[in-house]
C-alpha positions as a Markdown table, in Angstrom:
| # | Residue | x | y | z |
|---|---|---|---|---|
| 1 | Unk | 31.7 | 3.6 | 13.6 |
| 2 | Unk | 31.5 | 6.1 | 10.7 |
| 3 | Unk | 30.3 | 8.7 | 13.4 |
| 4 | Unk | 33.2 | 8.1 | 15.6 |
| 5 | Unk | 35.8 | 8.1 | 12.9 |
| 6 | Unk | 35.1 | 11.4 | 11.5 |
| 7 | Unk | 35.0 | 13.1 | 15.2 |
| 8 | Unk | 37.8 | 11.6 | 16.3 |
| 9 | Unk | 39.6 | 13.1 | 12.7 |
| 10 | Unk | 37.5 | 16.1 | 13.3 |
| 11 | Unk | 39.3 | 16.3 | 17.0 |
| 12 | Unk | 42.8 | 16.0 | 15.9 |
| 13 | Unk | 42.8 | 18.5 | 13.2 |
| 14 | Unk | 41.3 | 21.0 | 15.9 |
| 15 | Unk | 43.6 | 20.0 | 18.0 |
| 16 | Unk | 46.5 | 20.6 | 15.7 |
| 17 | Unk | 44.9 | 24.1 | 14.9 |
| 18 | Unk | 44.4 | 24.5 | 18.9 |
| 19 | Unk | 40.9 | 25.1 | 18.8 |
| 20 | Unk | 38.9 | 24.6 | 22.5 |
| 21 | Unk | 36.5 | 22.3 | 20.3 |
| 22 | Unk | 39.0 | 19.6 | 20.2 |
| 23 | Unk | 38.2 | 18.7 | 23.5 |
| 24 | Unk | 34.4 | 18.3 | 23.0 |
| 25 | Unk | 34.9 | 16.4 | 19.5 |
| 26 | Unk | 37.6 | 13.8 | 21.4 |
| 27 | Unk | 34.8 | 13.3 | 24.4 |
| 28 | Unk | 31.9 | 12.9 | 21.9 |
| 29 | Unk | 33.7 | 9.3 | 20.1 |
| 30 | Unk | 34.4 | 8.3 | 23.5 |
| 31 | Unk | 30.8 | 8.1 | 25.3 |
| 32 | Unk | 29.3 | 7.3 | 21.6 |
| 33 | Unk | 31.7 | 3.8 | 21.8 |
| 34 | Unk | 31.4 | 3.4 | 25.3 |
| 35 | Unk | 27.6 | 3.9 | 25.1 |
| 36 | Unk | 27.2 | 1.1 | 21.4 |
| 37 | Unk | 29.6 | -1.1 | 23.9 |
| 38 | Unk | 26.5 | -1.2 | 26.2 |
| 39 | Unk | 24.4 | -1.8 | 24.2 |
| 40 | Unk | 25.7 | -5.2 | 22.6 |
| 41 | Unk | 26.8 | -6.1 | 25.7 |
| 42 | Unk | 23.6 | -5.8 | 27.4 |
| 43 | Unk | 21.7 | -7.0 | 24.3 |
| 44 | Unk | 24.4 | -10.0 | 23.4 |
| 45 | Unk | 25.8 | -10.5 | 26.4 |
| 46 | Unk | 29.0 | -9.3 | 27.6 |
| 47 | Unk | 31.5 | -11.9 | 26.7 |
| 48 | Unk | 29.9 | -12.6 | 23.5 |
| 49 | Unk | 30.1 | -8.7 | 22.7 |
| 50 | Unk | 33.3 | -8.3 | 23.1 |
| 51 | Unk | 34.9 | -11.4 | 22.3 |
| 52 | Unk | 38.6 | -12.8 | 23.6 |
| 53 | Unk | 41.4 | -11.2 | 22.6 |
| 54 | Unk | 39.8 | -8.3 | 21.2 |
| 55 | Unk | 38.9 | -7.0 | 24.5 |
| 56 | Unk | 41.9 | -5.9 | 25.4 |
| 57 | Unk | 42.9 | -3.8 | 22.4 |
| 58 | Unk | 39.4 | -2.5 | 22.9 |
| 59 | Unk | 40.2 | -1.2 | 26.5 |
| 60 | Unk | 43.5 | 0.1 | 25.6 |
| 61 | Unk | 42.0 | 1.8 | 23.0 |
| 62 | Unk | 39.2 | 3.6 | 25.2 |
| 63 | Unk | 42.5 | 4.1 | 27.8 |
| 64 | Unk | 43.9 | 6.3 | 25.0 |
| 65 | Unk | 41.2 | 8.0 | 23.7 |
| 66 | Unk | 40.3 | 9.0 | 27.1 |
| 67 | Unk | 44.1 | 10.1 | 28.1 |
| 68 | Unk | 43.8 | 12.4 | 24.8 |
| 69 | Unk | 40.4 | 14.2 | 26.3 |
| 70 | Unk | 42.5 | 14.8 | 29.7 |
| 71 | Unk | 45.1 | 16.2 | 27.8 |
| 72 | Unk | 42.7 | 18.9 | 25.6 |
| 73 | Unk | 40.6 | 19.4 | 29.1 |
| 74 | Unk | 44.2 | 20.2 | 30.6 |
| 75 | Unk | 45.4 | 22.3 | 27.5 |
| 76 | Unk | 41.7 | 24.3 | 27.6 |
| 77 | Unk | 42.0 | 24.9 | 31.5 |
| 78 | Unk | 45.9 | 26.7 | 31.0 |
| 79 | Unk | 44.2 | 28.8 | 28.0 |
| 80 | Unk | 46.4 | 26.7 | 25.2 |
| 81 | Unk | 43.1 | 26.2 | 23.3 |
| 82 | Unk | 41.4 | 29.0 | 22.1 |
């Protein structure tokens, strides 16, 4: 969680500084969590990993994150990020 935190921070300041890594450091946070997901669903069981209510912040969550690495890939492909 530490690990994700800190690129997804990582990602918005270079970002904000356009830099072409932002894209990168927004994708990396997004397969780590989809990826530990997974794993405690295949290890727990789904249901049990996820629990109720939280599973729906949690895909909302992974529906922003990944709407935020469209956006850089879009913004890297025009030549925005440098």
């Amino acid at each position: 969680m530490l690990a994700t935190a800190g690129l997804t921070i990582a990602g918005a300041v270079s970002l904000f500084l356009l830099r072409k890594t932002a894209f990168y450091l927004f994708v990396a946070p997004l397969v780590l969590s989809l990826c530990a997901t997974m794993v405690h669903a295949l290890s727990k069981g789904f249901l049990a990993a996820l629990g109720g209510p939280g599973t729906v912040g949690m895909f909302i969550g992974y529906a922003v994150l990944a709407a935020v690495c469209v956006y850089t890939w879009k913004l890297t492909a025009r030549g925005v990020l440098a």
